[in-house]
Each structure stands twice: as C-alpha cells, then as structure tokens.
C-alpha positions as a Python dict, from the first residue, in 0.01 Angstrom:
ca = {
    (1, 'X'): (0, 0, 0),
    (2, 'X'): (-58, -322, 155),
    (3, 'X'): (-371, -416, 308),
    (4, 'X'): (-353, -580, 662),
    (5, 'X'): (-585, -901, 517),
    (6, 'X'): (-351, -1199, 402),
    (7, 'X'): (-458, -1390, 102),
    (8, 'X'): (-741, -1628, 241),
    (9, 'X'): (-679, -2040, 216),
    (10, 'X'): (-926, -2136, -37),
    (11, 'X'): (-1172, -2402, 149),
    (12, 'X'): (-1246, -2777, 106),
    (13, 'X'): (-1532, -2663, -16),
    (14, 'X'): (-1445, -2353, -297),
    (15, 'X'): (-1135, -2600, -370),
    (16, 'X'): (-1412, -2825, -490),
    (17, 'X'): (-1489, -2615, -776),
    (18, 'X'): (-1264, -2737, -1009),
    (19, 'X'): (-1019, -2424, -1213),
    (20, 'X'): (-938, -2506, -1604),
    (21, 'X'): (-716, -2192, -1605),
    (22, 'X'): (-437, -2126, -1384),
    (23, 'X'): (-347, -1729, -1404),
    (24, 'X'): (2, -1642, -1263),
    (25, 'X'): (47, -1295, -1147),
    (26, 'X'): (370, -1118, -985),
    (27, 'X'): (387, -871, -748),
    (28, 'X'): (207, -514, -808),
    (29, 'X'): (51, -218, -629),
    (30, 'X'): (-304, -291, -514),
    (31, 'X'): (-477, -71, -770),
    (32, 'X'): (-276, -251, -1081),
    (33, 'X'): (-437, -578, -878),
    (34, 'X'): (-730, -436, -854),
    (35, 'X'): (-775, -390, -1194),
    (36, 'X'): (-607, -707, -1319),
    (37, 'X'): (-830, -903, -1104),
    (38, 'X'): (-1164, -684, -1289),
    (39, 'X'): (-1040, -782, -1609),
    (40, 'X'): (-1018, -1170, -1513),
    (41, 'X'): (-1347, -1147, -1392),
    (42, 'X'): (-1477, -1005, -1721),
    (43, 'X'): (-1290, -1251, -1927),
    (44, 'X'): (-1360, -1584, -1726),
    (45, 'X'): (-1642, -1723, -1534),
    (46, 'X'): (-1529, -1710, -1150),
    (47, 'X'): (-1496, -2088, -1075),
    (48, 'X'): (-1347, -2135, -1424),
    (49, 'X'): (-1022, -1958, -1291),
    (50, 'X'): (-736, -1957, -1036),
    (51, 'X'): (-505, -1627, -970),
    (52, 'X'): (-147, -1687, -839),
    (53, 'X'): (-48, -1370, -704),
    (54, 'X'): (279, -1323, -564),
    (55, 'X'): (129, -984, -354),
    (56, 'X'): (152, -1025, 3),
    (57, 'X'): (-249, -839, 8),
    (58, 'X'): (-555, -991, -92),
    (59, 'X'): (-887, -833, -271),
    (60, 'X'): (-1211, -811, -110),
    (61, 'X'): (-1343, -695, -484),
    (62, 'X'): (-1355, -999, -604),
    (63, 'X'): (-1492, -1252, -343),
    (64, 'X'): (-1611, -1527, -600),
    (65, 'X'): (-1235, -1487, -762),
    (66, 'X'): (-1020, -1800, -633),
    (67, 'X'): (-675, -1615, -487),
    (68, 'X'): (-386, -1834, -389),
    (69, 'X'): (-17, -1747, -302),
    (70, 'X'): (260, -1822, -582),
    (71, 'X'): (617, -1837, -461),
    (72, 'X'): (829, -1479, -483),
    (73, 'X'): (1053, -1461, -810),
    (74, 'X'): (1271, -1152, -937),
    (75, 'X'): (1089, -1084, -1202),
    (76, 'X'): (1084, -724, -1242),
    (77, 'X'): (1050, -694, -1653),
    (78, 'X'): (1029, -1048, -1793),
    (79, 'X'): (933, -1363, -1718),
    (80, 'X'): (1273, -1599, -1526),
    (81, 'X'): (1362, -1956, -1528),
    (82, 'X'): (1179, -1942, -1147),
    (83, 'X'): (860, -1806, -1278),
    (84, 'X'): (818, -2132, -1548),
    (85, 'X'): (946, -2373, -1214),
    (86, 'X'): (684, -2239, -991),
    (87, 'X'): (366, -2203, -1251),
    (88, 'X'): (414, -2587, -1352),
    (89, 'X'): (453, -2660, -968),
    (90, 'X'): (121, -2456, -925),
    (91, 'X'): (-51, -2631, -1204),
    (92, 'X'): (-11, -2977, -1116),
    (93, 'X'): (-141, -2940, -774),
    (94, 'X'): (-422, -2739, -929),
    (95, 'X'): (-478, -2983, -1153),
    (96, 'X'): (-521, -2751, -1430),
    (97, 'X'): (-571, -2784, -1791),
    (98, 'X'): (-381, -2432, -1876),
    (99, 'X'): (-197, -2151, -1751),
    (100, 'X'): (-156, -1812, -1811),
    (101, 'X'): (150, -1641, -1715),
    (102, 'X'): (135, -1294, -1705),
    (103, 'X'): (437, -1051, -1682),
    (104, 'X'): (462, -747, -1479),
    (105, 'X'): (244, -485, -1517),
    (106, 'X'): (-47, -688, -1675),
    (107, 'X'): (-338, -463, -1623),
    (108, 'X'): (-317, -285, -1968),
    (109, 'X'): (-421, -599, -2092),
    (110, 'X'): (-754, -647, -2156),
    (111, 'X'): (-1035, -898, -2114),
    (112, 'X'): (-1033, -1011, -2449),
    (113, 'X'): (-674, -1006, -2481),
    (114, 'X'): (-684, -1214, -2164),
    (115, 'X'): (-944, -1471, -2292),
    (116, 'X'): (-785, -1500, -2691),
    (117, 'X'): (-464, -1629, -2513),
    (118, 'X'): (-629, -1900, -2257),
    (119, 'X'): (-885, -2030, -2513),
    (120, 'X'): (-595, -2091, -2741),
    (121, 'X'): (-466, -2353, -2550),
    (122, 'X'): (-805, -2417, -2380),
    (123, 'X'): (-1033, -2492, -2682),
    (124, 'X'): (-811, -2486, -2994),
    (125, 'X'): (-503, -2671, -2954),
    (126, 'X'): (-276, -2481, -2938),
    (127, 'X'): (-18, -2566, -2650),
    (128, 'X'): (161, -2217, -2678),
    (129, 'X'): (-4, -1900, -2736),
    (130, 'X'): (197, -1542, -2789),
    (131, 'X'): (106, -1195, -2817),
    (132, 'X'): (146, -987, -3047),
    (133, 'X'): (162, -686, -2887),
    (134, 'X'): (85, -290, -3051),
    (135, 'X'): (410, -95, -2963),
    (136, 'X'): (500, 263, -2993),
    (137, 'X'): (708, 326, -3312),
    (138, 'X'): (1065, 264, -3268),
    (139, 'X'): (953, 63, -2910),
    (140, 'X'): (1127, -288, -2873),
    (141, 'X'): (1382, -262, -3138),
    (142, 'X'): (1615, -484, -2992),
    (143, 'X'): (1315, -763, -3073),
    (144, 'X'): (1273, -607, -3429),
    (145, 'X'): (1641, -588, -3489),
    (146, 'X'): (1793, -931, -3382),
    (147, 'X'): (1526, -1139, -3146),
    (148, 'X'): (1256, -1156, -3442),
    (149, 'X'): (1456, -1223, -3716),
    (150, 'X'): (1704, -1444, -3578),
    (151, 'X'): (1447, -1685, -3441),
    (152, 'X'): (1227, -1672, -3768),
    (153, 'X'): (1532, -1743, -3977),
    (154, 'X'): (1657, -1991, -3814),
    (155, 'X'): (1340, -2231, -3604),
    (156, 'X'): (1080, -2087, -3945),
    (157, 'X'): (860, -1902, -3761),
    (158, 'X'): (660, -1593, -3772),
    (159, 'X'): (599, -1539, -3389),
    (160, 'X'): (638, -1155, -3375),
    (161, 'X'): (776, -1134, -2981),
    (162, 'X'): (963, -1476, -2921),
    (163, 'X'): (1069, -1336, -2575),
    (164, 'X'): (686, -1182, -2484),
    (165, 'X'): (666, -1172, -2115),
    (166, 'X'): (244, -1345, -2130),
    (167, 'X'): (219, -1681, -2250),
    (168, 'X'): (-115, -1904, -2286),
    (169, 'X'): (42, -2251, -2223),
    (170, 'X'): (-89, -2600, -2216),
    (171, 'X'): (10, -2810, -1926),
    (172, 'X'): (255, -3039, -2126),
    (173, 'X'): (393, -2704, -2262),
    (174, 'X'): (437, -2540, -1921),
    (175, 'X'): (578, -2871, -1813),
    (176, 'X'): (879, -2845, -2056),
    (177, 'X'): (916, -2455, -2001),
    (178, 'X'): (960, -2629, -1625),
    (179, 'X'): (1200, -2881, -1718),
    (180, 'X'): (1424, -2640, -1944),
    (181, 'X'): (1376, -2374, -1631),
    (182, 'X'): (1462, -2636, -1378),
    (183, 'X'): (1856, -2665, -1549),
    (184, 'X'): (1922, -2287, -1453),
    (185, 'X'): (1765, -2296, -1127),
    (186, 'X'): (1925, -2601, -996),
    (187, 'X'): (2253, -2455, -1071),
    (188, 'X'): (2172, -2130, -904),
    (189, 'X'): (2048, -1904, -1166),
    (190, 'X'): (1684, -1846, -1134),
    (191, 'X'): (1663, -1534, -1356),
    (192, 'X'): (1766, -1674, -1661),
    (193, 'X'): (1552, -1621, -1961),
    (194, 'X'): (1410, -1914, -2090),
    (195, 'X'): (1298, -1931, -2495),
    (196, 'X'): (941, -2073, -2544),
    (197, 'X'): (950, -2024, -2888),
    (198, 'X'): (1232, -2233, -2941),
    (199, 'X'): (1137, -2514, -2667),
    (200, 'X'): (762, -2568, -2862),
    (201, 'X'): (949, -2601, -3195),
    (202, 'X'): (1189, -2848, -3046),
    (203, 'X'): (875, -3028, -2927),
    (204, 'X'): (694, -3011, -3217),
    (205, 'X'): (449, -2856, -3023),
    (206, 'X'): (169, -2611, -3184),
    (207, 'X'): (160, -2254, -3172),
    (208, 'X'): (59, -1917, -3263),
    (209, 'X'): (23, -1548, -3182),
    (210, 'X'): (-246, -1319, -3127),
    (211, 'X'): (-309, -949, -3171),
    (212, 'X'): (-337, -841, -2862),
    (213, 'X'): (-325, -455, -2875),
    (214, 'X'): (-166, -183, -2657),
    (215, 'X'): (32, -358, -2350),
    (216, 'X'): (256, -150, -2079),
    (217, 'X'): (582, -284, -2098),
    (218, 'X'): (744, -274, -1809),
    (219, 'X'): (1125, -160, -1823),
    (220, 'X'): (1419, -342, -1676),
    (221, 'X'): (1578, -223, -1337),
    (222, 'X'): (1877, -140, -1574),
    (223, 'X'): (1799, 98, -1835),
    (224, 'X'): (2138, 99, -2023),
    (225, 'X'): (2091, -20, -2348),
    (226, 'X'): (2405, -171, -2337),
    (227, 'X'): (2360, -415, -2053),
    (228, 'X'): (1968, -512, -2196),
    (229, 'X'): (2102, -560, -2541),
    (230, 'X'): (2398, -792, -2403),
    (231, 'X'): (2180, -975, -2143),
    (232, 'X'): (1878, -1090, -2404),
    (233, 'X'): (2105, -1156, -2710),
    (234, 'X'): (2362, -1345, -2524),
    (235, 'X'): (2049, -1555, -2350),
    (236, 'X'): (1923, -1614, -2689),
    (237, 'X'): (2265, -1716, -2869),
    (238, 'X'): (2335, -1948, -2613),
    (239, 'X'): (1973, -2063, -2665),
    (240, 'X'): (2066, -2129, -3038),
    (241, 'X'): (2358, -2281, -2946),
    (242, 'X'): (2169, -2547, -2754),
    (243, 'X'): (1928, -2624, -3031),
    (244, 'X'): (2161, -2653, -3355),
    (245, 'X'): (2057, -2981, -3429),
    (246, 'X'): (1718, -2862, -3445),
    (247, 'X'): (1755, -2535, -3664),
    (248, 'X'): (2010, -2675, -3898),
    (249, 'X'): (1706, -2898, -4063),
    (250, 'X'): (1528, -2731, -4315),
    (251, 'X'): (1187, -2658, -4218),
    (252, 'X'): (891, -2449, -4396),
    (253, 'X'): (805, -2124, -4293),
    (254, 'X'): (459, -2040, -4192),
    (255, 'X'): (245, -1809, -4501),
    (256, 'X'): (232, -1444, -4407),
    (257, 'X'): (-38, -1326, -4209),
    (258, 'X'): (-153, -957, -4289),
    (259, 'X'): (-125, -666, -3974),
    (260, 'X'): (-204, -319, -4016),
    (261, 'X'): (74, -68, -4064),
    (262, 'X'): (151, 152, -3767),
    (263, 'X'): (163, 537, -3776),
    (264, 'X'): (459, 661, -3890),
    (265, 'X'): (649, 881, -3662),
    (266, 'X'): (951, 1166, -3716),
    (267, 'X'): (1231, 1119, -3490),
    (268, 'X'): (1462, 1392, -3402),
    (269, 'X'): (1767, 1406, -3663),
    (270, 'X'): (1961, 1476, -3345),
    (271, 'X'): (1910, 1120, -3198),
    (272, 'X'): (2033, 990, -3548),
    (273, 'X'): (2322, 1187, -3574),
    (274, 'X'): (2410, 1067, -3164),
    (275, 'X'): (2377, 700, -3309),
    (276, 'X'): (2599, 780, -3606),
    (277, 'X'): (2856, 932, -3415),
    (278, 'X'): (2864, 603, -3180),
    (279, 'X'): (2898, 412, -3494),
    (280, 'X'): (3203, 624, -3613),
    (281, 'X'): (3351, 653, -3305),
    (282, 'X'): (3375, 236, -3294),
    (283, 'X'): (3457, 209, -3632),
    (284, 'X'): (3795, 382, -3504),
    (285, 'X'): (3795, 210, -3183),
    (286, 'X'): (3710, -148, -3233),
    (287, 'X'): (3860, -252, -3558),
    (288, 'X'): (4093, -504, -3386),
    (289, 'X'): (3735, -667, -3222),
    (290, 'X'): (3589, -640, -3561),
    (291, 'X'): (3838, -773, -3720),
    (292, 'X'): (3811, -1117, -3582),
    (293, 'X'): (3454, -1161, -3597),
    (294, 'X'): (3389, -1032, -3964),
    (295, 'X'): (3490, -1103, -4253),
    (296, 'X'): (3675, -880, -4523),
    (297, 'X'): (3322, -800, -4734),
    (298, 'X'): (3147, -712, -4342),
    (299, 'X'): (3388, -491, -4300),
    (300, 'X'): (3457, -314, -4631),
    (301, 'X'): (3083, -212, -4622),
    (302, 'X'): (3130, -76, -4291),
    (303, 'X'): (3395, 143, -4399),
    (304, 'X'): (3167, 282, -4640),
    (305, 'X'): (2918, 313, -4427),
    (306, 'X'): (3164, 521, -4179),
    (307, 'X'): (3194, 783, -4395),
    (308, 'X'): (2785, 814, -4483),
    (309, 'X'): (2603, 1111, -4421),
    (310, 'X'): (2377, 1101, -4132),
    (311, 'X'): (2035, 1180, -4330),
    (312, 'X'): (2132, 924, -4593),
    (313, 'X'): (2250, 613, -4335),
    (314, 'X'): (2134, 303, -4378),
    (315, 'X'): (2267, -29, -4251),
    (316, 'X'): (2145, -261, -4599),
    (317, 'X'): (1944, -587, -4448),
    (318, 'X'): (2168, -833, -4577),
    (319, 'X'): (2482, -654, -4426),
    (320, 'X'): (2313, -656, -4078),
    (321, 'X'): (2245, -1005, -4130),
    (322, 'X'): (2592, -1147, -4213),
    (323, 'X'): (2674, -911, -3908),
    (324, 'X'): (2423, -1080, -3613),
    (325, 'X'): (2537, -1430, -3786),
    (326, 'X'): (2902, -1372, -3759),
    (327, 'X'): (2880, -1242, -3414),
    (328, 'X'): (2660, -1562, -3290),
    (329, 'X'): (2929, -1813, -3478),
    (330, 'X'): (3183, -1583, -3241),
    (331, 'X'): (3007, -1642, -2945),
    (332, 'X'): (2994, -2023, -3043),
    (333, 'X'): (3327, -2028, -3085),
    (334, 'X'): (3417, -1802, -2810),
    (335, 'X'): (3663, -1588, -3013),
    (336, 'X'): (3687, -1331, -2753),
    (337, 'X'): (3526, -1303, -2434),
    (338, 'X'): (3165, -1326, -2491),
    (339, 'X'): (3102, -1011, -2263),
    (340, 'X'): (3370, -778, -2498),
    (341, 'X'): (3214, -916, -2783),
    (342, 'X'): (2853, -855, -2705),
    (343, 'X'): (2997, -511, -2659),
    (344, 'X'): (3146, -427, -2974),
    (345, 'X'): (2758, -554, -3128),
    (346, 'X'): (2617, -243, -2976),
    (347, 'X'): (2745, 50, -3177),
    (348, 'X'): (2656, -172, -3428),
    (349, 'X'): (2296, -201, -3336),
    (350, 'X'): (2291, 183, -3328),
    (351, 'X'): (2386, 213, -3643),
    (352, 'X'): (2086, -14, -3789),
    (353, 'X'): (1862, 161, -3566),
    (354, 'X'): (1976, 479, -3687),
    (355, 'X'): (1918, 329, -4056),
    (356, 'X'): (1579, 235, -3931),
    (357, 'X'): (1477, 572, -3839),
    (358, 'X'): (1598, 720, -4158),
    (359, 'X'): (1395, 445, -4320),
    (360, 'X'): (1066, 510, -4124),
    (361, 'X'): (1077, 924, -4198),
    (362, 'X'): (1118, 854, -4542),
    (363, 'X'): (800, 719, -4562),
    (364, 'X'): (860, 337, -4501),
    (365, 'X'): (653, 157, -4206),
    (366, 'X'): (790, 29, -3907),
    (367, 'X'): (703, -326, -3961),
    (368, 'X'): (774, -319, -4329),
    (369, 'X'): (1104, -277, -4310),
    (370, 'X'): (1127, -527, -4040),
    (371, 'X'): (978, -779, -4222),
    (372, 'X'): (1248, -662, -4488),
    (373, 'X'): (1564, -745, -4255),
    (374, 'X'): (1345, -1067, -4098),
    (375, 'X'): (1367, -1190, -4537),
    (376, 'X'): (1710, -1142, -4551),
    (377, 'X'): (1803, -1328, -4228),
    (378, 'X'): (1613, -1593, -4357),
    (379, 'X'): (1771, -1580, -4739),
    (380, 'X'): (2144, -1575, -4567),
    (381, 'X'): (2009, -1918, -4363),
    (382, 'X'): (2258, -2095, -4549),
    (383, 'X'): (2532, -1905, -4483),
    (384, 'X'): (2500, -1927, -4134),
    (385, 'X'): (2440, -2324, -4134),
    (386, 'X'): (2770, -2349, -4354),
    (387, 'X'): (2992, -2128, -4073),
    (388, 'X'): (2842, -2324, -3796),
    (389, 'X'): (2919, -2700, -3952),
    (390, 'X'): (3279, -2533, -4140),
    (391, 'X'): (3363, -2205, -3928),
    (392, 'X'): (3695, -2175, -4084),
    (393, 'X'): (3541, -2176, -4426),
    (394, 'X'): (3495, -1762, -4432),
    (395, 'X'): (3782, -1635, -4309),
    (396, 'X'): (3964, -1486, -4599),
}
C-alpha cells in the first residue's frame, strides 16, 4: 500500500554528495522496497549510491539513502527498450560513473550479489556485468534451450543468461544500450527487448558474469508458453539478423569456467508423455510448415523420433541445432509469416525439453547437458554461416 509521503527532492546540499552508482528500480510493493532498499544499504556506503525508483511512495527507513523518481516503464518481467532510455537519461544528469539496473522483483538479491555486479564495472573494468543466476531445475529452459546456445555459438561467448533482467553497466555501456533502445522507442515500441550481450560484443566492449545465487524471477503477464517462447526468440533472431556482419567473423571462445552441478530432480513421466504427445500431434499437423523450413535429413530424424517411446525420447543436440538454425535462416528470409513460423518451433521445443527431462532422470545434470547442446550449436557454426551467405545451398 502506498504511503501518503511523496519521494522527497534531494537538496542542494545532499545533491552535493556526489553518487558513483546509479541503482534503477521499478515499481514494487513497499515491503519488496523496503527490503531492496536494506540490502543497498548493506552493500554500498549511503552517499556512494543513488536509487531510481519508479514507486509513487518513499522510505523513511533509509533517511541517509538518496531516493529520486525514474520515469514509469511497462516492465513487468524484463527489462524494455524504455527502461535502457530512461537509466542513461538518469545517469548523465547524475553524473554517474555506473548503473545498476535491476529487474522486477529484486529483493531476493542480495548485498553481495548487489555489490559483485557494481564493482565490476566500478573497479575492474568491466563495462557489462551479468548474473548468473541459481535456478530451479528445469527453470528458464527457453534460455537453456535456444537463448544460451544461440548467442554463444554465434557472438563466442559464455554469458550464461544473455537476456538477465540486472545488469552492472558502465556509462559508455548504458549509453549504447540507450542508443540501440532509443530506435524502438522513437518508433513507438518501448517494450522491446534489447540484447546487451550482443551490443558489448559489437562494441568490443568487456564483459563477464557473476554467480549470483538464488534470484525470484518474476513471470510475464502472459504465462502461455507459446506467446513467451515466440516473443523472446523472435526479439533475439531479429537481433541476429541485425548483427550478421559481426557474428559471421570468426572469433575465439572464452575457456570454460567451472560451476557446481545442480540437484538433480525427477519430473513426472506424465508431463513427458503431454510434451510427446504435442510433438506427435505436430508431426501430423505441420508437415507442410516443416517442410519448408527443414531440410530432408531434419526431417527424416523427426520421423524417427515420432514414433519413439516416451521414456526413451531424446531430441540428439546436433538435430536441435540444425533445427533453431534453419528456423532463424526462415525468419531471415521470411519463408512464412514469422508469427506461423515461430509457432510451428514450439512443439518442437517440447520435444527437446521432453528429451531434457529424460536426460536429467537418467542421471545427467541440468547444466551438463546444456553445455552439451551449447557444443553442438557452436560445432554446426559453419553450417549456419554457409545458409545465411548461400540459403539456397541446402535445399535438397
């Protein structure tokens, strides 16, 4: 509930106290302020830091805490083209050296989460720092699945959650986010994702990700998986599609860096069997679709794979590779409306989660077999480079 105390204007005087670290907030409840606002008091010293808070409420907890008002966005699960706009607005009037944008729901994130993304960019370099966030198993497979390995294949790089909703940026990084941002919004479509990830490594600007523990993700309005799946993979095509000169360079990927396994977890066989079904049920339905996106070997294997027994399915890594591929050389090419043909990737997507899940209860982490189907995105690199320069090439 709202308190009846606007957020104070911060005096000649307390403005005089120059901020290093910009801190953008969006709207929450008072209690998830509340407790945002103890943990950036924990992590930074007081006149170190400035909060941007879209809440229309202020907090009398935290009197030495700098509060100022940050323009409204729509963010209600990630981070928009608006957000970037407004934080590098914010940060040049500041006069800031860094900013921290937080998503929504930010208060599972804790103080030392909080400071290993601002020092970063504040003390080592580092213009864009990611988290690397400690899901639930089979949480965020859309990321693990397409979003992860597409974006290490293709830009060489090992950042775990290229679309994380908090980012420690640098104020030339922030700038650019701005600048990329400013496109959408000037034509009208302030909730567009925008792709850090990709923007640094156009830039040839330095970053990296940090272990960051447990975070509260919040969900999107829509919960279909359907519409999330089409929304962030189309963003991030069209994203690659923007950048080919850039990706179609070789470049060296970063070494490994070690993580711990997560627990392994049983899912129900009856969720499997659900996804299977889907699968089947689109093999019959959306051969014609299919049929102009993949090629004869795709969808041979798929037949195959139609016919599988639900215990024993598995989509092989370099089959789902060839698949996302295909379907992003489709949505250059705009074979068939990019909306029906985000569609017919779903049941798809199903069935490699389904795979996934077989994988997992068999004894297989989580992340290992992700970093399986991330190594053979990357080995079928040059497939994918040849369709995009010679798309007519694989057709037979």
């Amino acid at each position: 509930m709202a308190t009846a105390d606007p957020i104070p204007v911060v005096s000649a005087a307390s403005a005089a106290s120059q901020a290093h670290l910009l801190v953008t907030v969006a709207a929450m409840a008072q209690e998830q302020f509340e407790n945002l606002l103890a943990n950036v008091a924990a992590a930074f010293p007081a006149d170190s830091v400035l909060v941007a808070t879209q809440n229309e409420f202020a907090s009398s907890a935290f009197p030495a805490l700098r509060v100022i008002v940050a323009p409204p966005t729509n963010a209600a699960w990630a981070s928009t083209a608006a957000d970037f706009v407004h934080a590098f607005q914010l940060a040049r009037e500041e006069n800031v050296r860094a900013v921290l944008m937080l998503g929504p729901g930010p208060g599972s994130l804790t103080p030392s989460a909080l400071r290993e993304l601002a020092n970063a960019v504040l003390a080592s370099g580092v213009d864009l720092a990611l988290p690397r966030y400690t899901l639930p198993p089979h949480a965020g497979l859309i990321n693990s699945a397409i979003l992860y390995p597409l974006t290490r294949s293709l830009f060489a790089t090992r950042i775990r959650f290229p679309q994380a909703i908090d980012l420690g940026m640098s104020l030339r990084m922030t700038e650019r986010l701005a600048a990329a941002a400013q496109r959408f919004t000037s034509a009208s479509q302030p909730d567009t994702l925008i792709w850090p990830v990709n923007e640094a490594i156009v830039a040839g600007y330095a970053m990296d990700d940090y272990d960051v523990g447990l975070r509260a993700l919040p969900q999107p309005a829509e919960t279909d998986v359907n519409a999330i799946l089409s929304l962030v993979t189309g963003s991030l095509f069209a994203d690659i599609e923007a950048k080919a000169a850039v990706w179609q360079r070789p470049r060296r990927l970063p070494p490994p860096r070690i993580f711990p396994d997560e627990p392994l977890r049983v899912e129900s066989a009856a969720e499997v069997v659900r996804m299977v079904e889907s699968f089947r049920f689109a093999y019959t339905n959306l051969q014609e679709i299919w049929s102009l996106v993949l090629p004869p070997n795709s969808l041979l294997s798929l037949k195959r794979l139609s016919v599988a027994d639900p215990a024993a399915f598995r989509m092989p890594e370099m089959l789902w590779a060839r698949i996302v591929f295909d379907f992003l050389i489709a949505f250059r090419l705009r074979t068939i409306n990019r909306g029906h043909l985000l569609g017919a990737l779903i049941p798809l997507y199903l069935a490699w989660v389904a795979g996934h899940i077989n994988i997992t209860a068999a004894g297989t982490s989580s992340e290992r077999h992700i970093e399986a189907v991330a190594a053979a995105f990357e080995a079928d690199k040059p497939y994918m480079v040849s369709r995009w320069r010679w798309p007519d090439r694989f057709n037979s």
